[in-house]
C-alpha positions in Angstrom: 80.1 38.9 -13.1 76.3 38.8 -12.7 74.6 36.0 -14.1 71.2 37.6 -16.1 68.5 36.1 -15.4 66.6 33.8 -18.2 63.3 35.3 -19.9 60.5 33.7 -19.5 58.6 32.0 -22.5 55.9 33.8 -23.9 52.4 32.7 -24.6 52.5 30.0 -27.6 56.2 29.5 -27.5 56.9 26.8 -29.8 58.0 24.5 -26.9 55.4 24.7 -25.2 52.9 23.7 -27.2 51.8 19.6 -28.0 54.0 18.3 -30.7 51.3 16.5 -32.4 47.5 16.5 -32.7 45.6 14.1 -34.1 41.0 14.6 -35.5 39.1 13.3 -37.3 37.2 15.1 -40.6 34.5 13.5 -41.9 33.7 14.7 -45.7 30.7 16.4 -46.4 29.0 16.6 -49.3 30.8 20.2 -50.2 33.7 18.4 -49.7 33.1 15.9 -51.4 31.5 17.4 -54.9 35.0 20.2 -54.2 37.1 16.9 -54.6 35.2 15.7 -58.0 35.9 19.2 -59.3 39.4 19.3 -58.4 40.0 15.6 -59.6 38.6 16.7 -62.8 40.5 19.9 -63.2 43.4 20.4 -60.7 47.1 19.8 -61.1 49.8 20.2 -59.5 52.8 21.5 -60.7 56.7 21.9 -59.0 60.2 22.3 -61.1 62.8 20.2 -61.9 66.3 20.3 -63.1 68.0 23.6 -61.5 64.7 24.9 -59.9 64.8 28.1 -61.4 63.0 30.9 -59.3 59.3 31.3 -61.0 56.3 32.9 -59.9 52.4 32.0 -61.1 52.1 34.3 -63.5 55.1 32.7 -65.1 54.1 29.7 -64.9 50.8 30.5 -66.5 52.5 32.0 -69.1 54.5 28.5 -69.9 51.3 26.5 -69.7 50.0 29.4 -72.6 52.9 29.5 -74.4 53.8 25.7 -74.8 50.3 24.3 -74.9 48.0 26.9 -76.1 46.2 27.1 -72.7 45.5 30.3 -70.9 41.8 29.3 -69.3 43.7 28.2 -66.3 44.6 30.3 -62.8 47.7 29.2 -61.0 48.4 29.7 -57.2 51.7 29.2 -55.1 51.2 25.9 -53.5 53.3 23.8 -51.1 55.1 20.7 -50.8 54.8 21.1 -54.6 55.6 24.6 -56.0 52.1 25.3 -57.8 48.6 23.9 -58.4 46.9 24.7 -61.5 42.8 25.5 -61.7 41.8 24.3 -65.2 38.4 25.7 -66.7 38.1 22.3 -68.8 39.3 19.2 -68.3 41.2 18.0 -71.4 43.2 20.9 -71.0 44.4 19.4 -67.7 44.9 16.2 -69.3 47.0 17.6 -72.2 49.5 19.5 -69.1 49.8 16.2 -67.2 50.1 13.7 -69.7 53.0 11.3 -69.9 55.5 12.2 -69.5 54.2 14.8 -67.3 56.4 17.2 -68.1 57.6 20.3 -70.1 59.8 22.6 -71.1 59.6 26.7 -71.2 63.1 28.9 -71.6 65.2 28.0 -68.7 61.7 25.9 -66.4 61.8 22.6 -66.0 57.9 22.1 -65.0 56.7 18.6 -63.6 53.2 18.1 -63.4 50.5 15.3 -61.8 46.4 15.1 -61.6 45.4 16.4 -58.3 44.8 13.8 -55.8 42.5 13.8 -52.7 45.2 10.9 -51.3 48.4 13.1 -52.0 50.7 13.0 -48.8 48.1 10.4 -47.0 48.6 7.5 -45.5 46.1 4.9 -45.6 43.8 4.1 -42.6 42.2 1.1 -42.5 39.4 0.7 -39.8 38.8 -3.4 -38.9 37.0 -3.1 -35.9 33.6 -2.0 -35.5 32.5 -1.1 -32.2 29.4 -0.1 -30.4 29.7 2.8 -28.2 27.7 4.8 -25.7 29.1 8.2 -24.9 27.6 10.0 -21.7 28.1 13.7 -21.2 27.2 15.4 -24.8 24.1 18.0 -25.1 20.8 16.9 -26.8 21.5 19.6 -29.2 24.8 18.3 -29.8 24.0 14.9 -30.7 25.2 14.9 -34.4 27.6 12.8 -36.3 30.1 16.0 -36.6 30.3 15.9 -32.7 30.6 12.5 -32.4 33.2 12.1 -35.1 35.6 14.9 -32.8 34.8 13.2 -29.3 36.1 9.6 -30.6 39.4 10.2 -31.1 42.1 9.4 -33.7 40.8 7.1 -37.0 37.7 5.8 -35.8 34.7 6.8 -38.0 31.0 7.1 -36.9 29.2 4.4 -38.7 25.5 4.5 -37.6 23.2 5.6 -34.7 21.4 3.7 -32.5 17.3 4.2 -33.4 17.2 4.5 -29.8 19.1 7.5 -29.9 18.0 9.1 -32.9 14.5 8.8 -32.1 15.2 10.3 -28.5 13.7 7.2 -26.5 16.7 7.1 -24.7 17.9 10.2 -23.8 21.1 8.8 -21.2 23.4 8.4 -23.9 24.4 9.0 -27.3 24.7 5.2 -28.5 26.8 4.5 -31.7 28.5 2.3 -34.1 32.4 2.6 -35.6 34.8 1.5 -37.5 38.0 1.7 -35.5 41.8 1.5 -36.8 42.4 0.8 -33.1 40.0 0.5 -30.2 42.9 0.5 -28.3 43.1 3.8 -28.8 39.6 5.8 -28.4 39.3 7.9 -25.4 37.7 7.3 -22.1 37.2 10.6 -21.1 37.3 13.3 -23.4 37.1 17.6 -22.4 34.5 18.7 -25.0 34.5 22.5 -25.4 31.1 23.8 -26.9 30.7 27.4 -27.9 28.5 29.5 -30.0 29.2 30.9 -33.3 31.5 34.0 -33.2 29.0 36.7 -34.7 29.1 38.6 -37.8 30.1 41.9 -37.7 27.8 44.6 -39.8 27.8 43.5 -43.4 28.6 40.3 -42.2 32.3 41.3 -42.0 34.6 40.0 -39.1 33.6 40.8 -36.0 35.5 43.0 -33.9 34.3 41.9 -30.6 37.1 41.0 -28.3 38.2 37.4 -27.2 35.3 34.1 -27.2 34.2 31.9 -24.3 33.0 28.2 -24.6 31.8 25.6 -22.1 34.1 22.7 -21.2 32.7 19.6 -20.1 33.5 15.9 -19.8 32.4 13.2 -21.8 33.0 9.8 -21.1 33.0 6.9 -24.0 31.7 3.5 -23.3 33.1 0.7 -25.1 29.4 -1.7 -25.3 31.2 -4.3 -27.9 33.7 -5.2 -30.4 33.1 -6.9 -33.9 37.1 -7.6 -35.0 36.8 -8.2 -39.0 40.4 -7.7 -39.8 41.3 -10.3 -42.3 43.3 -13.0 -41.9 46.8 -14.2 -43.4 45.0 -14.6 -47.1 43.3 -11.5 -47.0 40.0 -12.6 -46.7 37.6 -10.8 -44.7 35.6 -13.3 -42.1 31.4 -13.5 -42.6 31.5 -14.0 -38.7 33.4 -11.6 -37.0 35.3 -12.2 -33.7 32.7 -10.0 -31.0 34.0 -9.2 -27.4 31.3 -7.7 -25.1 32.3 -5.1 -22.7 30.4 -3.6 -19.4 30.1 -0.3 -18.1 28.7 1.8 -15.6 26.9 5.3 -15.7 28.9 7.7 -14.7 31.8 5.6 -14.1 35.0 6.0 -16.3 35.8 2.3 -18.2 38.3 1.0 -16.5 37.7 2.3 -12.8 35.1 1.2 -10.0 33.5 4.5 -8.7 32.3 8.3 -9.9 35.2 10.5 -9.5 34.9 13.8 -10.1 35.4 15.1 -13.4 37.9 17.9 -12.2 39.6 15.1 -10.9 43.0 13.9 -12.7 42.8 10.0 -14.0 43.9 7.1 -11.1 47.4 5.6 -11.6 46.7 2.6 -14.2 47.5 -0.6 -12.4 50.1 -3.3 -14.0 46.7 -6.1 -14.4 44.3 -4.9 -16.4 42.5 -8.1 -16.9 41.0 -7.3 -13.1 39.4 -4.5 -14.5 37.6 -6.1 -17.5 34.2 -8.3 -16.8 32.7 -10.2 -18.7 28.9 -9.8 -20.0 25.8 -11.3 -21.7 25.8 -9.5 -25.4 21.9 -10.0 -24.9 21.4 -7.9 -21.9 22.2 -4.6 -23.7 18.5 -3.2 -22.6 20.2 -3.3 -18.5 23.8 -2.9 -19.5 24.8 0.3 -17.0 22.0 0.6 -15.0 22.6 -0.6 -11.8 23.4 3.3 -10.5 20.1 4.9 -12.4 18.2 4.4 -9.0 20.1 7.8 -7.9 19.6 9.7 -10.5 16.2 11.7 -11.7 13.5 10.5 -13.7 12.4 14.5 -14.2 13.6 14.1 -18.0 11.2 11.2 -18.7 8.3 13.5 -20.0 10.9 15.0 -22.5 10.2 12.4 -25.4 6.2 10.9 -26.4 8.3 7.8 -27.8 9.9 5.9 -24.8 11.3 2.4 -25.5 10.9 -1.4 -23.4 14.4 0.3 -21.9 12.8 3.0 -20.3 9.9 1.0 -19.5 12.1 -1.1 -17.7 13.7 2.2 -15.9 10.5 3.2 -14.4 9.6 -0.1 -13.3 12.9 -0.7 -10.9 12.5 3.0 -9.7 
């Protein structure tokens, strides 16, 4: 009997896809004054007991009937079964005070405050690193960028001035806070793309399929400041600092440009071979020693240039 052939997987098949992913979103003020409202006058809402079947407008109806509230719009929500919109807070309060809970016909209705933390787990970011990432756009440099291109749970902290008054123009130079140094990329394939236009009446367009730009950017680890606290909890006024060095161009890690098409080298068992040890106080010549091939045709970009540059033009 003939054995049929297996079909092939189609486009987005569920196993072929990464199991996890892992960003970063920074709030923003939206998101931030969305969270006060919603602290203020959000619930959520699931059911209890048997878990009778109930809709929103059911629910709503409960909430009117038991409580004498009916400024309040209710939505399907999940894990928990609904979340509640209250026009005014003290309504809110009377729905989820203790016990938290009430009765209608056969509905057993639970209810809680919403929670900006609900179904989180806490990240706690000790380390606080200086970085110099190569490879991002001038019109890019931005603390929304920056936040995607470093990886899982490390937070931009600050800019260089250096870098946000444009006198150095080789890098985008940065502080974080880290969970895990450990852990922030090397290299990392940044996609940049324009906005998909608007259609007329600023409806969805109906142009067909996008196209971005991918590019590599490469992430320098300059220093480490470890603050984690010790066995008491207390956070030390001196934090343990571990200076790194790097090379333009060069991927942390490795001794020569590769190409950035080119897969990563096989990591070798000693790492300690790779790491060298540097003068904190020579961050002004920290990665040059390859900027004699590259051009200087950028220099008249920026009015302000600092002793770094300075110092460029001189060893040119």
């Amino acid at each position: 009997m003939a054995r049929h052939a297996s079909r092939p997987l189609r486009i987005g098949d569920p196993s072929l896809r990464p199991e996890e992913g892992h960003v970063v979103i920074v709030a923003t003020p939206e998101m931030e004054a969305n969270a006060a409202s919603l602290e203020s006058l959000g619930a959520f809402l699931w059911l209890g007991g048997n878990r009778a079947t109930a809709n929103a407008a059911e629910i709503k109806e409960a909430i009117n009937a038991q409580l004498g509230i009916d400024r309040v719009t209710v939505a399907p929500h999940y894990p928990e079964d609904f979340f509640a919109l209250f026009e005014f807070q003290h309504h809110r309060d009377r729905v989820t005070a203790s016990p938290g809970r009430f009765r209608h016909a056969s509905l057993d209705i639970h209810s809680s405050n919403w929670r900006r933390d609900a179904h989180s787990d806490v990240v706690q970011a000790n380390y606080h690193v200086h970085l110099c990432i190569e490879g991002i756009p001038l019109n890019a440099w931005s603390d929304s960028v920056a936040a995607q291109v470093l990886g899982p749970d490390t937070f931009v902290h600050y800019f260089d001035i250096a870098t946000l008054r444009r006198e150095d123009a080789s890098c985008l130079r940065l502080w974080a806070w880290s969970d895990n140094p450990s852990s922030i990329p090397k290299v990392q394939r940044v996609t940049f793309a324009p906005r998909v236009p608007n259609g007329p009446g600023g409806a969805p367009s109906a142009t067909i399929g996008h196209r971005g730009f991918r590019r590599r950017a490469i992430v320098h680890l300059n220093r480490l400041e470890d603050f984690t606290p010790d066995a008491n909890g207390q956070v030390p006024r001196r934090p343990r600092t571990d200076p790194f060095t790097w090379i333009y161009g060069v991927v942390d890690g490795e001794e020569r440009p590769r190409d950035p098409l080119d897969p990563p080298p096989r990591r070798r068992e000693d790492d300690d071979c790779h790491r060298r040890d540097d003068d904190c106080d020579r961050d002004d010549t920290r990665g040059r020693d390859n900027d004699r091939h590259r051009s200087s045709s950028w220099r008249g970009l920026f009015r302000s240039r600092s002793r770094a540059l300075e110092r460029r033009a001189d060893e040119v």
